[in-house]
C-alpha positions as CSV (number, residue, x, y, z in Angstrom):
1,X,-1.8,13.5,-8.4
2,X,0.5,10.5,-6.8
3,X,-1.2,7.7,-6.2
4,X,0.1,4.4,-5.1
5,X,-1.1,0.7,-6.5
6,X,-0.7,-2.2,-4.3
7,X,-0.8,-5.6,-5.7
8,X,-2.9,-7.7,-3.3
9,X,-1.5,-11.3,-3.9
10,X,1.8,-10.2,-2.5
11,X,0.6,-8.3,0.1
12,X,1.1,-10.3,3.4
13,X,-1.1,-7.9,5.3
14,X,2.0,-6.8,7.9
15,X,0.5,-3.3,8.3
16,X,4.3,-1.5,8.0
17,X,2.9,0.9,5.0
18,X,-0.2,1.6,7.0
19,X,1.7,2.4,9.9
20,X,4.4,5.1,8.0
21,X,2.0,6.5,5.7
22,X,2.2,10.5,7.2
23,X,-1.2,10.4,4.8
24,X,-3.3,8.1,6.3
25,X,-4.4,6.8,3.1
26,X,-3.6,2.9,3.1
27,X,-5.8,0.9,5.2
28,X,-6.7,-3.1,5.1
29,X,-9.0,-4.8,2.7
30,X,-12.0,-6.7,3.7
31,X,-11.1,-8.9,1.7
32,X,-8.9,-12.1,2.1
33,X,-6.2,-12.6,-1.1
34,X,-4.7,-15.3,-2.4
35,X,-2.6,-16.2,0.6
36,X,-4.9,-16.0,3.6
37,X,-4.3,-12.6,4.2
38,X,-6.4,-9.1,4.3
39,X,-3.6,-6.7,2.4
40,X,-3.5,-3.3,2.1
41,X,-5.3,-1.4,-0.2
42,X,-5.2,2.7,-1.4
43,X,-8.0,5.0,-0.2
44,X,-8.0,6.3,-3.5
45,X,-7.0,9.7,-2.7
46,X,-4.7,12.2,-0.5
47,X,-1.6,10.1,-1.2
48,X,1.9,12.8,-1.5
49,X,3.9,10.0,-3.5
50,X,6.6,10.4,-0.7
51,X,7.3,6.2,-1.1
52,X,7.4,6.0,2.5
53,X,5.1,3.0,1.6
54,X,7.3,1.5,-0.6
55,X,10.5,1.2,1.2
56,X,9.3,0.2,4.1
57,X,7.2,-3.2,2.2
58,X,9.2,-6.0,3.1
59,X,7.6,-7.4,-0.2
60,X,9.0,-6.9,-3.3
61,X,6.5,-5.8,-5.9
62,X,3.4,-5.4,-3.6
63,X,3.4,-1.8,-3.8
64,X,4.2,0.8,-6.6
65,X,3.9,4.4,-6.1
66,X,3.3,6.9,-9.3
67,X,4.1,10.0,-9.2
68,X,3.5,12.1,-12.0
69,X,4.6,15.8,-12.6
């Protein structure tokens, strides 16, 4: 199953991945990360691996998608 890791302390909580996900599987954390912000965070399931997420992150290295075969 694809699943998709975001790496909090770069995530400046923007909301563009929770917007284009056709999944609905990224919301925002409770909590607040290293730079004052509540980021995005997997649901932990559902996601297609269709890196909608990741090219529309302004920030590099906050998200990574794996897809495996």
């Amino acid at each position: 199953m694809p699943s998709i890791e975001v790496h909090t302390d770069h995530c400046k909580g923007c909301g563009l991945c929770v917007d284009i996900c056709p999944a609905n599987v990224i919301e925002f954390s409770k909590e607040i990360n290293n730079l004052g912000y509540h980021p995005a965070q997997y649901k932990g399931e559902g996601c297609t691996g269709c890196t909608l997420c990741f090219y529309t992150c302004p920030e590099p290295d906050a998200i990574v998608v794996h897809r495996k075969d």
